[in-house]
N, C-alpha and C positions, 0 to 999 in steps of 0.2 A: 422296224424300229429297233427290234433287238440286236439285229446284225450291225447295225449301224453302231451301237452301246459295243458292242465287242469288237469291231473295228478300231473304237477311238481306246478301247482298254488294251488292244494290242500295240498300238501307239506308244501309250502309255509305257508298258512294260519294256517297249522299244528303245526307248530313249530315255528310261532306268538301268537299261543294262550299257547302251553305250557312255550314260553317264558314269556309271561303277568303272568302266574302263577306262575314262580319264584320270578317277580318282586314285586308281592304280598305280597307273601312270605318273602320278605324283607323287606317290607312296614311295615310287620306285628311285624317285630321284633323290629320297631323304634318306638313302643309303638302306634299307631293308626290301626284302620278298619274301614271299611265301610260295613253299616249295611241298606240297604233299601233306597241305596242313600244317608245316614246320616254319618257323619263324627264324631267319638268317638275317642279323644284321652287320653291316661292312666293319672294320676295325675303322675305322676313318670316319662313320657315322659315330661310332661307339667314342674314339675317344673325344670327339667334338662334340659331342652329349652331354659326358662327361666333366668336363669343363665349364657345365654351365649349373650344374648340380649344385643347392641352395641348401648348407650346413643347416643342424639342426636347430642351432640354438637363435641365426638369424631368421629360421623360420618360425619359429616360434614367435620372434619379439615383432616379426612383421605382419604375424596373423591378429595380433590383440588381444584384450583380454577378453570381449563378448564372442570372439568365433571360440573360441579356450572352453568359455563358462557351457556355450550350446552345444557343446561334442556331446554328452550326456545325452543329447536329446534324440540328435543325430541317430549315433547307434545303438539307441534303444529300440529303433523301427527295426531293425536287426533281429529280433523277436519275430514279428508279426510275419515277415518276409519268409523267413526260417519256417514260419509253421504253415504260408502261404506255400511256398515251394515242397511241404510235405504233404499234405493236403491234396492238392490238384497233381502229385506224381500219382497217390496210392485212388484218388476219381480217374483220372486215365487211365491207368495199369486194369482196371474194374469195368468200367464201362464201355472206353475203347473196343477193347475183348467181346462185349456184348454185344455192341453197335456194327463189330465190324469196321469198325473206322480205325487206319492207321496209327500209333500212337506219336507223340510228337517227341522226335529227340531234343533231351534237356542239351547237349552237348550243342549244338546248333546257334544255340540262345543264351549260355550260362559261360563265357568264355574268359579266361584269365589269361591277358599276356603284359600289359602294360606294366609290370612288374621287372621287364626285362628292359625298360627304357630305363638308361646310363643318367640321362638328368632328374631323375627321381631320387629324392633322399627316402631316408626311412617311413616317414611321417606318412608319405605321399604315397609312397608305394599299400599304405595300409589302407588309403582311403581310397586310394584306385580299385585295390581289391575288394573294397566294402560298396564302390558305386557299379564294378562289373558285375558283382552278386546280386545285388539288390534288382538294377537295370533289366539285367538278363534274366531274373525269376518273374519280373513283371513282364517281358517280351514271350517268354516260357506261356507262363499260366495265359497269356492275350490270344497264343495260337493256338493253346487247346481249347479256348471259349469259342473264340470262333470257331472251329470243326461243331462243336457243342452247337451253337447256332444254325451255323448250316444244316445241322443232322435236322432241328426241331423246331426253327422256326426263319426261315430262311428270305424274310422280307425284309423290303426296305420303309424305315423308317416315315410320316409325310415331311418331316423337317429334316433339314439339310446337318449331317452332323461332321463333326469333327475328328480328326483320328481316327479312321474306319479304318477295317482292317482291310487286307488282301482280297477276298469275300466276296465282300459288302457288294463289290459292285455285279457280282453276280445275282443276286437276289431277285427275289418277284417285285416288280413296282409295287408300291402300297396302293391299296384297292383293287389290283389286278384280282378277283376272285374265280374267273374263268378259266384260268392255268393255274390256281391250285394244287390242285391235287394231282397232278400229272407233273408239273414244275416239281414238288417236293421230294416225288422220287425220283427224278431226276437229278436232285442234288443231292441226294443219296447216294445214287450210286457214281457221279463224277466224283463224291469225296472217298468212297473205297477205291476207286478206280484211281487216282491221282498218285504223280509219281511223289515225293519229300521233296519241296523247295525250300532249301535252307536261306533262314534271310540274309538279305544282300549286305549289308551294312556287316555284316561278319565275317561275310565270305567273298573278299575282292578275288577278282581275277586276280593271276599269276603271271 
């Protein structure tokens, strides 16, 4: 049963990555690559970008007055994020180190580029940078829970959930109680042992 569970998870993972390489693919065709981490995009993407960039003051009058009135609201979770992303660095940088467990590069998951897209006015660039922060500190703190999980309690739920992580589908069946204790250190030490897979949604092929 389990082989068969990690056969269709390899599957899976299979046709995540040849799907990342479509996406690429398209990527590639909207005039930018990425080259060593670096972000190059065409003169010909850049000025046809360009040209479709939305002055400030028509984006203003076409935002309204209720999207205006709930900015306040907006980036007030700016806070919580901020102290969420200080929080779960200085629990990793502490526990990680005890545990033995790898620590999770914030760089992987906290990533700023949309800033460099030509159809962006100002406005937008600012809230670009406010949804890659916020995004990428809750993608952050997801992967070191998980590790956290895996280390201490590394089963699966009996109801079917939503948004699992990476993990998950390693886990003890619920109820398996016979592999316990033997399963647990073994997920031990597959997560010291494991090399850094950086997530895919950040890091397209080249």
């Amino acid at each position: 049963m389990r082989s068969q569970i990690n056969q269709l998870l390899e599957k899976i993972h299979s046709l995540e990555v040849e799907l990342e390489e479509e996406l690429a693919e398209r990527r590639r065709s909207y005039g930018y690559k990425l080259q060593q981490g670096r972000l190059f995009i065409s003169r010909e993407a850049r000025e046809r970008q360009a040209a479709l960039k939305l002055g400030l003051r028509r984006y203003l009058i076409d935002s309204g007055v209720l999207t205006i009135l709930t900015a306040p609201f907006i980036y007030a979770v700016a806070i919580p994020v901020f102290l969420l992303d200080l929080v779960a660095s200085l629990y990793q940088a502490v526990c990680f180190r005890v545990y033995e467990v790898k620590q999770v590069k914030r760089r992987d998951y906290v990533v700023f580029d949309r800033h460099r897209l030509p159809y962006l006015n100002l406005i937008q660039k600012v809230n670009c940078f406010y949804c890659s922060y916020a995004n990428g500190v809750i993608a952050y703190v997801h992967e070191i829970a998980s590790r956290t999980e895996q280390y201490w309690c590394p089963i699966k739920h009996a109801a079917r959930l939503q948004g699992t992580h990476r993990r998950y589908g390693e886990f003890l069946e619920y109820g398996d109680v016979g592999d316990y204790p033997n399963s647990l250190e073994a997920q031990r030490n597959r997560l010291r042992d494991e090399d850094d897979i950086p997530p895919g949604p950040q890091n397209p092929p080249e």
